[in-house]
Backbone as JSON Lines, residues from 0, in Angstrom:
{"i":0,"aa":"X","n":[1.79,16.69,11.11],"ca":[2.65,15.54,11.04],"c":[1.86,14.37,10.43]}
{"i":1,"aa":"X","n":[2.32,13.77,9.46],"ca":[1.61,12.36,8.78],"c":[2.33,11.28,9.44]}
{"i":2,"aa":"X","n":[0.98,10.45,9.77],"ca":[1.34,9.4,10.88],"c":[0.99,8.35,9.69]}
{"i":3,"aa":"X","n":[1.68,7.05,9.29],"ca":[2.01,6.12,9.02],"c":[0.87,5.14,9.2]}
{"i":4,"aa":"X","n":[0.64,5.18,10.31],"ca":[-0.38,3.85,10.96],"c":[-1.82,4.74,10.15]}
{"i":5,"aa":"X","n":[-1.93,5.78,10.41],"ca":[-3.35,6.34,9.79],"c":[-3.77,6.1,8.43]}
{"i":6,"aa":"X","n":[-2.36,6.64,7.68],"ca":[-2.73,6.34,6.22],"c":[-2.84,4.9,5.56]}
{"i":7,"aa":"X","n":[-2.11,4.39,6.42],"ca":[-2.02,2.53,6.31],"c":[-3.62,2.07,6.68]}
{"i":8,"aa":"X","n":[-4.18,2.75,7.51],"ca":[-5.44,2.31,8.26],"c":[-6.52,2.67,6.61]}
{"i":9,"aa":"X","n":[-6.22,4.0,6.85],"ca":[-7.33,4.19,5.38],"c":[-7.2,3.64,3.78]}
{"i":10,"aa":"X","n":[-5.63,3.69,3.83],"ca":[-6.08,2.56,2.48],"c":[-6.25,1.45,2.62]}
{"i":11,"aa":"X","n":[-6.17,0.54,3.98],"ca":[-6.42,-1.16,3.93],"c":[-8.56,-0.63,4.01]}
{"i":12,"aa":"X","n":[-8.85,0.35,4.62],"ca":[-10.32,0.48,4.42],"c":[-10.34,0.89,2.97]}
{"i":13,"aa":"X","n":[-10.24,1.48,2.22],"ca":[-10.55,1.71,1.12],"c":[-10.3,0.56,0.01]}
{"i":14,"aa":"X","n":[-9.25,-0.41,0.18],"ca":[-9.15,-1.26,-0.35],"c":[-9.83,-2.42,-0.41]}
{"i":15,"aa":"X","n":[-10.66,-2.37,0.94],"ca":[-11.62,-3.07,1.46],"c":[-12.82,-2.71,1.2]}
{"i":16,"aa":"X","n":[-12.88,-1.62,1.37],"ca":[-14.55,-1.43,0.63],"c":[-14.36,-1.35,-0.82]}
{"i":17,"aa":"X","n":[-13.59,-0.89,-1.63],"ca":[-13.84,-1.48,-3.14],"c":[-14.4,-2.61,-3.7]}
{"i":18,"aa":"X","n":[-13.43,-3.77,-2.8],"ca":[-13.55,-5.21,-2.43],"c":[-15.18,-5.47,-2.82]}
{"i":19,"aa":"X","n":[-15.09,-4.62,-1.73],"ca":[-17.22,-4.79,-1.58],"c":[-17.04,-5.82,-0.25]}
{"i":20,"aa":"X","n":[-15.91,-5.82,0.67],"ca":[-15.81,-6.92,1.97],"c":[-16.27,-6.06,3.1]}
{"i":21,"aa":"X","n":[-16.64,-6.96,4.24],"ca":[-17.0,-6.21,5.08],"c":[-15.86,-6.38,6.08]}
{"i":22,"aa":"X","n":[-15.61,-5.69,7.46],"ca":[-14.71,-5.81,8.23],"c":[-14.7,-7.22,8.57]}
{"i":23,"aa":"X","n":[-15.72,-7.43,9.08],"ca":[-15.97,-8.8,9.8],"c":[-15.41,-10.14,8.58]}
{"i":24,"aa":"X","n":[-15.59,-9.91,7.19],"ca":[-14.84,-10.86,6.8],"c":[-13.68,-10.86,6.1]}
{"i":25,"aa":"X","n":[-12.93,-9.82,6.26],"ca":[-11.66,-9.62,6.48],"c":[-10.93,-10.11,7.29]}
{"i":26,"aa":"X","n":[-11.42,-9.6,8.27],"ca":[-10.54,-10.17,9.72],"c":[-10.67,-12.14,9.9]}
{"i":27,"aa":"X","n":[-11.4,-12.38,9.34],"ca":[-11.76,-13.86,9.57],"c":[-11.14,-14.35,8.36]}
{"i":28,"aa":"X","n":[-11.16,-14.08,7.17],"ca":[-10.46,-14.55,6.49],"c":[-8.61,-14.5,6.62]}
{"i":29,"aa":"X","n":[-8.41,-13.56,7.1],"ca":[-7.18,-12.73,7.87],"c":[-6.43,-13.29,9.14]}
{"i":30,"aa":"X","n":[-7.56,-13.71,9.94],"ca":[-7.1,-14.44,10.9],"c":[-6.8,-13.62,12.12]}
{"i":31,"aa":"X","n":[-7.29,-12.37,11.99],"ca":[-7.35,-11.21,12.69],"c":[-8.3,-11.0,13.5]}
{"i":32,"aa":"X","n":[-8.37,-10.31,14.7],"ca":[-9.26,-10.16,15.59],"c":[-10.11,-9.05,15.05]}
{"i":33,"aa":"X","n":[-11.32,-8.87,15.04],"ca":[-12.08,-8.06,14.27],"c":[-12.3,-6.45,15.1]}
{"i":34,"aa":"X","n":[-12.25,-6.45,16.06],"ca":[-11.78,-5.33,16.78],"c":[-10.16,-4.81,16.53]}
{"i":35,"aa":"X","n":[-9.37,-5.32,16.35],"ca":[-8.36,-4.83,16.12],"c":[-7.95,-4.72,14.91]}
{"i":36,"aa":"X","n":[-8.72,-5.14,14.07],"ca":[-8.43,-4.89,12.86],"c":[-9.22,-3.3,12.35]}
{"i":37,"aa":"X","n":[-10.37,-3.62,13.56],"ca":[-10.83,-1.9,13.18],"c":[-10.15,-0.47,13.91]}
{"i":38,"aa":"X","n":[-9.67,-1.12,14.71],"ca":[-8.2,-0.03,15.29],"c":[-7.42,0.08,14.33]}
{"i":39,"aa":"X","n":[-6.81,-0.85,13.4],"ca":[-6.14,-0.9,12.53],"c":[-6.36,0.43,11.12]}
{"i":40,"aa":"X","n":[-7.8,-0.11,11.19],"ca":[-7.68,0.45,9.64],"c":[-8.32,2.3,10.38]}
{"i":41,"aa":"X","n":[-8.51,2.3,11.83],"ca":[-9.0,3.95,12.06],"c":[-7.63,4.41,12.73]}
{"i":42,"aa":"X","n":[-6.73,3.66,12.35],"ca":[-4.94,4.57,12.59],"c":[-4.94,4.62,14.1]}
{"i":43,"aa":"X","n":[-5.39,3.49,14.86],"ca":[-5.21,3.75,16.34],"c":[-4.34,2.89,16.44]}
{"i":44,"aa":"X","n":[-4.1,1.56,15.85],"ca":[-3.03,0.71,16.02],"c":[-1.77,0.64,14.86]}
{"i":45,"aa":"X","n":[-0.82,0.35,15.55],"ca":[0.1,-0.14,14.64],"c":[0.3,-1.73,13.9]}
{"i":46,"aa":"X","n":[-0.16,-1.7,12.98],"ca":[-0.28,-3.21,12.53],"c":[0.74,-3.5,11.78]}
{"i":47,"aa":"X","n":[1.78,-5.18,12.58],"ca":[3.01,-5.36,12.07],"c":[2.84,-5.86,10.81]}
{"i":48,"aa":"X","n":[4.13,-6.22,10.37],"ca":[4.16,-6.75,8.78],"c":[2.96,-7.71,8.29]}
{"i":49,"aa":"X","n":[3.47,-8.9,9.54],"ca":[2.44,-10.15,9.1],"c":[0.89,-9.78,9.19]}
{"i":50,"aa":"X","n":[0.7,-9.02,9.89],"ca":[-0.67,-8.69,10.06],"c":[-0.79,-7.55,8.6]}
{"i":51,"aa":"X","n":[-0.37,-6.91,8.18],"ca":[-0.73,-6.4,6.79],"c":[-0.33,-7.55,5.82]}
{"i":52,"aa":"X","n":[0.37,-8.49,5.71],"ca":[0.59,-9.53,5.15],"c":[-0.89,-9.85,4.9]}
{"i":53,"aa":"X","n":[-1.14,-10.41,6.11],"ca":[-2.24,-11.78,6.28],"c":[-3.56,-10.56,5.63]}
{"i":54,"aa":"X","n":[-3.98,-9.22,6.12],"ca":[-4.8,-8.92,5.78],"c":[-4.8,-8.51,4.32]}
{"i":55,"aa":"X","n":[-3.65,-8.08,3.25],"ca":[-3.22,-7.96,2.27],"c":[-3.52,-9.47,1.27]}
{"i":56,"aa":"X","n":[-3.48,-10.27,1.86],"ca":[-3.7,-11.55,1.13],"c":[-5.57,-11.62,1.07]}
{"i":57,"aa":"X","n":[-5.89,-12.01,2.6],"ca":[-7.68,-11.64,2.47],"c":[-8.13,-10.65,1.34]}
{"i":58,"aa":"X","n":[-7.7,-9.17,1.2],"ca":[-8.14,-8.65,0.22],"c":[-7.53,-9.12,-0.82]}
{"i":59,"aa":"X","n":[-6.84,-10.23,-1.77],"ca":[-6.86,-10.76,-2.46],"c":[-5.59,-9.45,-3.37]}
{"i":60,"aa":"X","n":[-4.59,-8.69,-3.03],"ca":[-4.06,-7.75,-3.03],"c":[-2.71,-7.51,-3.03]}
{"i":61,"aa":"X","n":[-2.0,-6.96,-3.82],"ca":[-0.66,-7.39,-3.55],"c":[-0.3,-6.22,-2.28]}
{"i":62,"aa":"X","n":[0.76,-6.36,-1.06],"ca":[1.0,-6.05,-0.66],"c":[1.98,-4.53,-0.8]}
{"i":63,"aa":"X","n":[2.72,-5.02,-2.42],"ca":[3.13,-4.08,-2.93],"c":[2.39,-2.69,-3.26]}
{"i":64,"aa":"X","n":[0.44,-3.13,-3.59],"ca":[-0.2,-2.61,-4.17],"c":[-0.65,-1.59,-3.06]}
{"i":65,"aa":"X","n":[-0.73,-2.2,-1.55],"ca":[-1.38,-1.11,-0.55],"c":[-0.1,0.39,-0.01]}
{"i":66,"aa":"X","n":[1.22,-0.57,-0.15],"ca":[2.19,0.49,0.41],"c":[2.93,1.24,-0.52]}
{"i":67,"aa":"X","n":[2.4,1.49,-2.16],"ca":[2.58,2.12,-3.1],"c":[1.05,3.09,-2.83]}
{"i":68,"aa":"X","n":[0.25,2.6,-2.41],"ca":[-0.96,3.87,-2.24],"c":[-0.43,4.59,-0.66]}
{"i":69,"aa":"X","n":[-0.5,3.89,-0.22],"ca":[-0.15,4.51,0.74],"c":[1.4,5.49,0.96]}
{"i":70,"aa":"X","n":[2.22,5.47,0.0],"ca":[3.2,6.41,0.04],"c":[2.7,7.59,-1.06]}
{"i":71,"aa":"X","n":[2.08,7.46,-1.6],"ca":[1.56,7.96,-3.4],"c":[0.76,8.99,-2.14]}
{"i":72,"aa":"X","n":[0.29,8.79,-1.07],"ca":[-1.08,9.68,-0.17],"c":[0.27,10.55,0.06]}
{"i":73,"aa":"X","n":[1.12,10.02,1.17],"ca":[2.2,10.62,2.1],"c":[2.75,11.98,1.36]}
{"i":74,"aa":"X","n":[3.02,11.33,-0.12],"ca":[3.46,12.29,-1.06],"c":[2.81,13.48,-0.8]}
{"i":75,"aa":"X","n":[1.56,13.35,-1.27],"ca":[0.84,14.22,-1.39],"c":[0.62,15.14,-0.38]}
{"i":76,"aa":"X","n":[0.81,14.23,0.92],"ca":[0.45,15.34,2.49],"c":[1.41,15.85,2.63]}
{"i":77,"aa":"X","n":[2.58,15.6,2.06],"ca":[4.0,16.43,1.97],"c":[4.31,17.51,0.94]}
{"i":78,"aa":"X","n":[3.53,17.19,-0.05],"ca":[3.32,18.47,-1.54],"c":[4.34,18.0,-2.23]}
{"i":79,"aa":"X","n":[4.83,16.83,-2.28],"ca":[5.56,16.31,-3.23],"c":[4.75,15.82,-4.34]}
{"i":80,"aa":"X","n":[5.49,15.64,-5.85],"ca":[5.42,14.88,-7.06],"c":[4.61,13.61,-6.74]}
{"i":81,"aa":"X","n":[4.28,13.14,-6.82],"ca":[3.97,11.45,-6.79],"c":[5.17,10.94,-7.81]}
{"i":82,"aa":"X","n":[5.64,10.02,-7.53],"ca":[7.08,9.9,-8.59],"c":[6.19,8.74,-9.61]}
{"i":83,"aa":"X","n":[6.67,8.24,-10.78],"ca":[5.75,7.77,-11.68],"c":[5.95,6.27,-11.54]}
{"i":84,"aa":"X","n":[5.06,5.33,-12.15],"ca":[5.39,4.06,-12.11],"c":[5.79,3.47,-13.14]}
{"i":85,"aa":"X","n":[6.61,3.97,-14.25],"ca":[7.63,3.76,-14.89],"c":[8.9,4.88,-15.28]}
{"i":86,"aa":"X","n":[9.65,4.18,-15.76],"ca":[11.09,4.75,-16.02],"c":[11.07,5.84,-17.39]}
{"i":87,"aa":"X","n":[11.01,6.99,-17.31],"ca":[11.09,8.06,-18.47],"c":[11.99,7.63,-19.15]}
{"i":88,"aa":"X","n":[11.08,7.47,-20.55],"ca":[11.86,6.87,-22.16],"c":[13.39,7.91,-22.32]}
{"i":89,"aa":"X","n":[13.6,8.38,-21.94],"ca":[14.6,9.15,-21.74],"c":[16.01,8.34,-21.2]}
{"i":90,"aa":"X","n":[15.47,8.32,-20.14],"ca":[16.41,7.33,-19.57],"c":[16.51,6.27,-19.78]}
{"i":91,"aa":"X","n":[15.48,5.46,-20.23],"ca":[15.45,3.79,-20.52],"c":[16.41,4.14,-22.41]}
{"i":92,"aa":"X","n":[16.43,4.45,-22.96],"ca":[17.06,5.15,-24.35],"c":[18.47,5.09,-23.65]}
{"i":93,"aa":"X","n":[19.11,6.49,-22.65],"ca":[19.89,6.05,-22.46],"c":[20.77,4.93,-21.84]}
{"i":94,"aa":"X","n":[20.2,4.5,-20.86],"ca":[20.49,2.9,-20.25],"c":[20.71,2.05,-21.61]}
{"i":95,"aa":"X","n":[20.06,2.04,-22.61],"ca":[20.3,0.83,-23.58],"c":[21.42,1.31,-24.68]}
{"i":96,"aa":"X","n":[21.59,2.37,-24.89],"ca":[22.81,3.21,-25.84],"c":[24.04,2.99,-24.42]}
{"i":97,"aa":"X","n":[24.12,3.13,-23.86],"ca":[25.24,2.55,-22.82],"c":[25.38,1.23,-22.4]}
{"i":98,"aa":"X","n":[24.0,0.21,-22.33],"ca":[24.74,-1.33,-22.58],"c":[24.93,-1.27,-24.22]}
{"i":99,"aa":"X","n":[25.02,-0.61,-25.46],"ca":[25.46,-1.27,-26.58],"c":[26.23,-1.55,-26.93]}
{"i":100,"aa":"X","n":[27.08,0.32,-26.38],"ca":[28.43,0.75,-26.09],"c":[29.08,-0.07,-25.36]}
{"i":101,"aa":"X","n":[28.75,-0.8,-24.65],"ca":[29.73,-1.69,-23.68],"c":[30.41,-3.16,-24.67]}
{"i":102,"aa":"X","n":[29.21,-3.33,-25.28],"ca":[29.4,-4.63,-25.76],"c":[30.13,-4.74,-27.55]}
């Protein structure tokens, strides 16, 4: 079973050590308790919105950017596709031959 809080935990660490940040100034920049932020990122806690908010901002990060890795993992622990991050010229072709037709 893929648990949510785990994979959330390892990419806010991985996103964090790229960073080159350490826990301790994460959480302080974050506004986060530094113990619970390390529950956080080892999938023992559930950390609400604002708290991936606030720590999403510290890493200087779009929020969009951690819960697109983190579903892109899920995918994968499921043996699904990773779906792509744009629209196949295929379809964007047809979308625009059907607004031409309209007009």
């Amino acid at each position: 079973m893929v648990l949510l809080r785990q994979e959330i935990g390892d990419v806010l660490r991985d996103f964090r050590l790229q960073k080159g940040h350490t826990l301790r100034q994460v959480a302080s920049k974050a506004s986060v308790a530094l113990g619970y932020l390390s529950e956080v990122e080892r999938g023992q806690k559930e950390a609400s919105s604002e708290i991936l908010a606030s720590v999403a901002e510290a890493l200087d990060t779009p929020i969009s950017s951690i819960m697109r890795e983190v579903g892109d993992r899920i995918a994968v622990i499921e043996g699904l596709a990773i779906v792509p991050d744009t629209i196949p010229a295929d379809i964007v072709a047809a979308e625009l031959d059907a607004e031409v037709m309209a007009h």
